[in-house]
C-alpha positions as CSV (number, residue, x, y, z in Angstrom):
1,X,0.0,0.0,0.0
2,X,2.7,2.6,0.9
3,X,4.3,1.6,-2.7
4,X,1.3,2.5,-4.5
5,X,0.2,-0.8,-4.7
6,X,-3.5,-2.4,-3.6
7,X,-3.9,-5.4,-1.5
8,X,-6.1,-7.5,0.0
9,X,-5.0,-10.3,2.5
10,X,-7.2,-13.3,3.6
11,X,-6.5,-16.0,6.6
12,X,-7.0,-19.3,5.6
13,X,-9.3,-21.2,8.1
14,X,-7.7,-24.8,7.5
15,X,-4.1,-23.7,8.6
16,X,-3.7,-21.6,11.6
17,X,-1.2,-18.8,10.8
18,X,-1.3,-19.5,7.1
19,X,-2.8,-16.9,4.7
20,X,-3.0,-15.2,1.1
21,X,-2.2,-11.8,0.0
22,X,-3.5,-10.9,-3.7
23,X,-1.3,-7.5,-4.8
24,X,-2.0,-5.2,-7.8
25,X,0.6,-3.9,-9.6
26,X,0.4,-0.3,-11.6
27,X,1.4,-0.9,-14.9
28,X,4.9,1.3,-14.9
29,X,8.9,1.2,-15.4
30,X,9.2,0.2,-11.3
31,X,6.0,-1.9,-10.8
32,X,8.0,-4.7,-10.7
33,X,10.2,-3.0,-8.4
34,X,7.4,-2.1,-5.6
35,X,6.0,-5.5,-5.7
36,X,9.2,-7.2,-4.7
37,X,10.0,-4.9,-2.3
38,X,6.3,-5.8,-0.7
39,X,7.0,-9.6,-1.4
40,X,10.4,-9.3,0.8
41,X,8.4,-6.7,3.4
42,X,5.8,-9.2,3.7
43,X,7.7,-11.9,4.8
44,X,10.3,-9.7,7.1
45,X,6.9,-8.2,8.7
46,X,5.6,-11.7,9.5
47,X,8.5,-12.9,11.3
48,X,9.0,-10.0,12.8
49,X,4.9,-10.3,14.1
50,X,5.8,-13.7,14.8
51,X,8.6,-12.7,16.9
52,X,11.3,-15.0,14.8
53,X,14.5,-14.4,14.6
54,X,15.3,-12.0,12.2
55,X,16.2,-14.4,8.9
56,X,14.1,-13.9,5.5
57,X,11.6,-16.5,4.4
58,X,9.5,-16.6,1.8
59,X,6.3,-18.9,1.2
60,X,7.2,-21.2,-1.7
61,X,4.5,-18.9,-4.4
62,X,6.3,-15.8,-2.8
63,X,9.6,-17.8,-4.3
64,X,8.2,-18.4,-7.3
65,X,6.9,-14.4,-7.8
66,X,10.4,-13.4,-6.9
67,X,11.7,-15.4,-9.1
68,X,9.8,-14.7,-12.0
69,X,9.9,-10.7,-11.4
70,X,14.0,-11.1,-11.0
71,X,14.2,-13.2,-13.9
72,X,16.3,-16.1,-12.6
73,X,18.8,-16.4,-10.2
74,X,22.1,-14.6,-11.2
75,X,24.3,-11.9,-9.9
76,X,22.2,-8.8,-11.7
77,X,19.1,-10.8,-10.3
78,X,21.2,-11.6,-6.6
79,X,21.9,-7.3,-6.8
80,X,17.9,-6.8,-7.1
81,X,16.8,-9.1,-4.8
82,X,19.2,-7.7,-2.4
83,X,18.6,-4.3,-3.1
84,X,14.7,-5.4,-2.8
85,X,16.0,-6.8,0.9
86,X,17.5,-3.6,1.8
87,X,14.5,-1.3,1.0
88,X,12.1,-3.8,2.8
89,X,13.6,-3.6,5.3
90,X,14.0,-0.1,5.8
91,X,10.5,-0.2,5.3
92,X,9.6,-2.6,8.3
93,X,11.6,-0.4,11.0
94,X,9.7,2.5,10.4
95,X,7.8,2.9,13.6
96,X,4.7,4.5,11.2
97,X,5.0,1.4,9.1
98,X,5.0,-0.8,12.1
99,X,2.0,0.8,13.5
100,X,0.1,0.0,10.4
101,X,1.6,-3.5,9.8
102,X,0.2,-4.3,13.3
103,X,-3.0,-2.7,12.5
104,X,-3.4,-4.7,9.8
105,X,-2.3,-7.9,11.3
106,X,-5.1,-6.8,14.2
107,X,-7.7,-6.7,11.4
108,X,-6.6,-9.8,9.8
109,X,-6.7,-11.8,13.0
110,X,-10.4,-10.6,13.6
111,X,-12.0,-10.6,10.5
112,X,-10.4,-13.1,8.8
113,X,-10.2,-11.2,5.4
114,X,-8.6,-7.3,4.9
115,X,-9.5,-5.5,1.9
116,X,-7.2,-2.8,0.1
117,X,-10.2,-0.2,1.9
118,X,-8.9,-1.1,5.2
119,X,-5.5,-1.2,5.1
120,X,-5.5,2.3,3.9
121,X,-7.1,3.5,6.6
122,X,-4.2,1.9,9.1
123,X,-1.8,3.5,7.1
124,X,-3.3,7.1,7.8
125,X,-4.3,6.1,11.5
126,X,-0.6,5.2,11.6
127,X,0.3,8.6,10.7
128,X,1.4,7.8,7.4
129,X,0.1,9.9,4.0
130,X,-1.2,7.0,1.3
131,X,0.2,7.5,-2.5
């Protein structure tokens, strides 16, 4: 959401913990950019909500989009990804972008289901200013 992207996130009844998040992607020259930066935030904001150590996982469809979007695994793709990393998690320390995450997360855990409508409104009662 805070890359100009809409999302909607659902928890899947039949494994706790376990979920999907659909993300639209602008049509653009760094559309591709933003949603692997959100693909590495998600996971770094799960296992940070999780209160994991601080390693990167992906779910294995999260793999697959990442690879797809970097086009292999390479060093120019290995530079992108990690470049992806570092913006992510920039991203996830912001105390604003923390609030929302949780907020989010909060929603997610009640309702089962979080459209794009909601998780704007966390980013702005997390003080943050949407796209």
């Amino acid at each position: 959401m805070l890359l100009g992207l809409k999302a909607r996130a659902i928890l899947h009844a039949d494994k706790p913990g376990c979920g999907t998040t659909d993300i639209d992607v602008p049509d653009g020259p760094d559309g591709d950019e933003r949603l692997l930066v959100a693909l590495v935030a998600g996971s770094q904001g799960e296992g940070r909500l999780l209160h994991q150590a601080r390693q990167w996982h992906v779910s294995t469809e999260d793999a697959k989009a990442i690879v797809r979007l970097v086009g292999g695994i390479d060093d120019r793709s290995a530079k992108r990804l990690s470049r992806a990393k570092a913006s992510a998690a920039k991203l996830v320390r912001d105390k604003r972008v923390w609030k929302a995450i949780e907020g989010v997360a909060w929603l997610l855990e009640e309702r089962g289901a979080v459209e794009d409508a909601a998780i704007r409104e966390a980013v702005v009662a997390a003080g943050l200013t949407p796209p």
